[in-house]
C-alpha positions in Angstrom: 2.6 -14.4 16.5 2.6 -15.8 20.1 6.3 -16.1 20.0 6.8 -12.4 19.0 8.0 -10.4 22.3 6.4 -7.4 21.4 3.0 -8.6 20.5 3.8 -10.2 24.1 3.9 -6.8 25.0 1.1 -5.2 23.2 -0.8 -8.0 24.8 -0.1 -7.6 28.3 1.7 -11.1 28.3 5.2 -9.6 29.1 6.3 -6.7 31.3 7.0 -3.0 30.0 7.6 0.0 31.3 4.9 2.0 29.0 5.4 6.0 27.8 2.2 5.6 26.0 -0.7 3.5 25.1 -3.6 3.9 23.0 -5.6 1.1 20.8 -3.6 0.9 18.1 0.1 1.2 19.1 2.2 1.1 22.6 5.9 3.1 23.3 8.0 1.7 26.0 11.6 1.7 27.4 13.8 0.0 25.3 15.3 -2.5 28.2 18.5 -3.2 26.0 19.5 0.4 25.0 22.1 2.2 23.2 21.8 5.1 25.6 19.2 5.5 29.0 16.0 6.7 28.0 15.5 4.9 24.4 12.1 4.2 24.0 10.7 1.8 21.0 7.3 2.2 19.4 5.2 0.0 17.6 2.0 -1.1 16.3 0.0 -3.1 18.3 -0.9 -5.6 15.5 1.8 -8.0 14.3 3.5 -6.4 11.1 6.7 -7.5 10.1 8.0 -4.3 8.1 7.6 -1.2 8.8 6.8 -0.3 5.1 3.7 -2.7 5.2 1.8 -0.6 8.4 -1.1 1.0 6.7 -0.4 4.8 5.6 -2.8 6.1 8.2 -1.1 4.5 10.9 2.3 5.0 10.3 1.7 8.7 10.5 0.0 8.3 13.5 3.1 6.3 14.6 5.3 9.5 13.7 3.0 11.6 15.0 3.2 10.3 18.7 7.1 9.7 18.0 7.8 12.6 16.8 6.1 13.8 20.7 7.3 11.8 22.4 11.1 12.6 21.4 10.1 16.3 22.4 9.0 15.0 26.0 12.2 12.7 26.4 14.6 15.8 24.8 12.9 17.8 27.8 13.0 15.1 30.7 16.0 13.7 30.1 18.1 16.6 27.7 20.4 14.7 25.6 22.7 16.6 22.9 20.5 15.1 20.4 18.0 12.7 19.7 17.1 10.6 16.7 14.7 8.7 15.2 15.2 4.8 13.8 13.0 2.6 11.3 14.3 -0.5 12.8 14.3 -3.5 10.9 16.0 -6.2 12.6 16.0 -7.5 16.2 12.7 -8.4 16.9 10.7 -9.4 13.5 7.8 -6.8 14.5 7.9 -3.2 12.5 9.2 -0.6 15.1 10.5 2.8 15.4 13.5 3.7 18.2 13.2 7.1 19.6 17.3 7.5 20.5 18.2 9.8 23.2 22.1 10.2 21.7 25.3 11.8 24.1 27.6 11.0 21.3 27.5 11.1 17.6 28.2 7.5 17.0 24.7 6.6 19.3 22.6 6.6 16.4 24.5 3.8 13.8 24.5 2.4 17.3 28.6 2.7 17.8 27.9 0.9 20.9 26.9 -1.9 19.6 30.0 -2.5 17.3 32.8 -5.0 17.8 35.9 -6.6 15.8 35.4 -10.3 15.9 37.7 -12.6 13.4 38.7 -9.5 11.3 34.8 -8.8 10.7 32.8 -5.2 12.3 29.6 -7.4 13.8 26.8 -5.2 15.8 25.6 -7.3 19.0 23.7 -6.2 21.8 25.7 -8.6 23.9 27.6 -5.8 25.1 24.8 -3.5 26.0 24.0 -3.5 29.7 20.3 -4.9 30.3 18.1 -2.3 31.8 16.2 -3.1 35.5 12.6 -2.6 35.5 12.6 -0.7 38.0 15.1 2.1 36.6 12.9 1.5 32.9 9.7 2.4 35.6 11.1 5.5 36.9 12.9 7.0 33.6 8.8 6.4 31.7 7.3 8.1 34.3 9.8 11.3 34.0 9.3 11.0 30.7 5.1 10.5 30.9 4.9 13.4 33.7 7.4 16.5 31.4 4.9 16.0 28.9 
């Protein structure tokens, strides 16, 4: 899937600011997020649903989520924080650990505009994340742990 971004990722091909790494998955800041500090999660191998990762892995994947939203609830103490089975975006099965300040954060309230009469979710009005800020809030997040 060489025009998937986060195989890109997985493979070193495009830049990420990484909360953690092992051989079968990769968590880094989201560089488009709903609030500062969401991180997205994913297999390293290509799979298009989420449903279709292998049993063993996908509790492996909640496993190190399911950490990892402990460590960013510590570093970066948001009211809440939630947990996503993302399907759409980026055709590559992830999960979207969402550190939320509001209720709305988490059907991504954010994201919502009225265009021609019709509620349409866009990222367009998210601001985009620099590296260096992704950089600094992963290692907070790598060093609370």
């Amino acid at each position: 899937m060489n025009e998937c971004i986060f195989c890109k990722i997985a493979a070193g091909e495009a830049e990420s600011s990484k909360v953690y790494e092992d051989d079968d998955m990769l968590a880094f800041m989201d560089i488009q997020p709903v609030r500062t500090g969401q991180i997205l999660v994913i297999p390293k191998e290509h799979i298009d649903h989420f449903s279709d990762i292998p049993d063993e892995l996908a509790l492996k994947i909640y496993r190190i989520t399911h950490q990892l939203a402990r460590t960013l609830r510590r570093a970066l103490q948001p009211e809440r924080v939630g947990l996503v089975v993302h399907g759409y975006g980026v055709a590559h099965a992830h999960m979207v650990i969402v550190p939320q300040q509001h209720a709305d954060d988490i059907t991504s309230g954010r994201m919502a505009s009225v265009e021609n009469g019709q509620v349409i979710f866009t990222v367009k009005k998210l601001p985009k994340v620099s590296r260096e800020e992704l950089d600094r809030i992963a290692q907070s997040i790598k060093e609370t742990n």
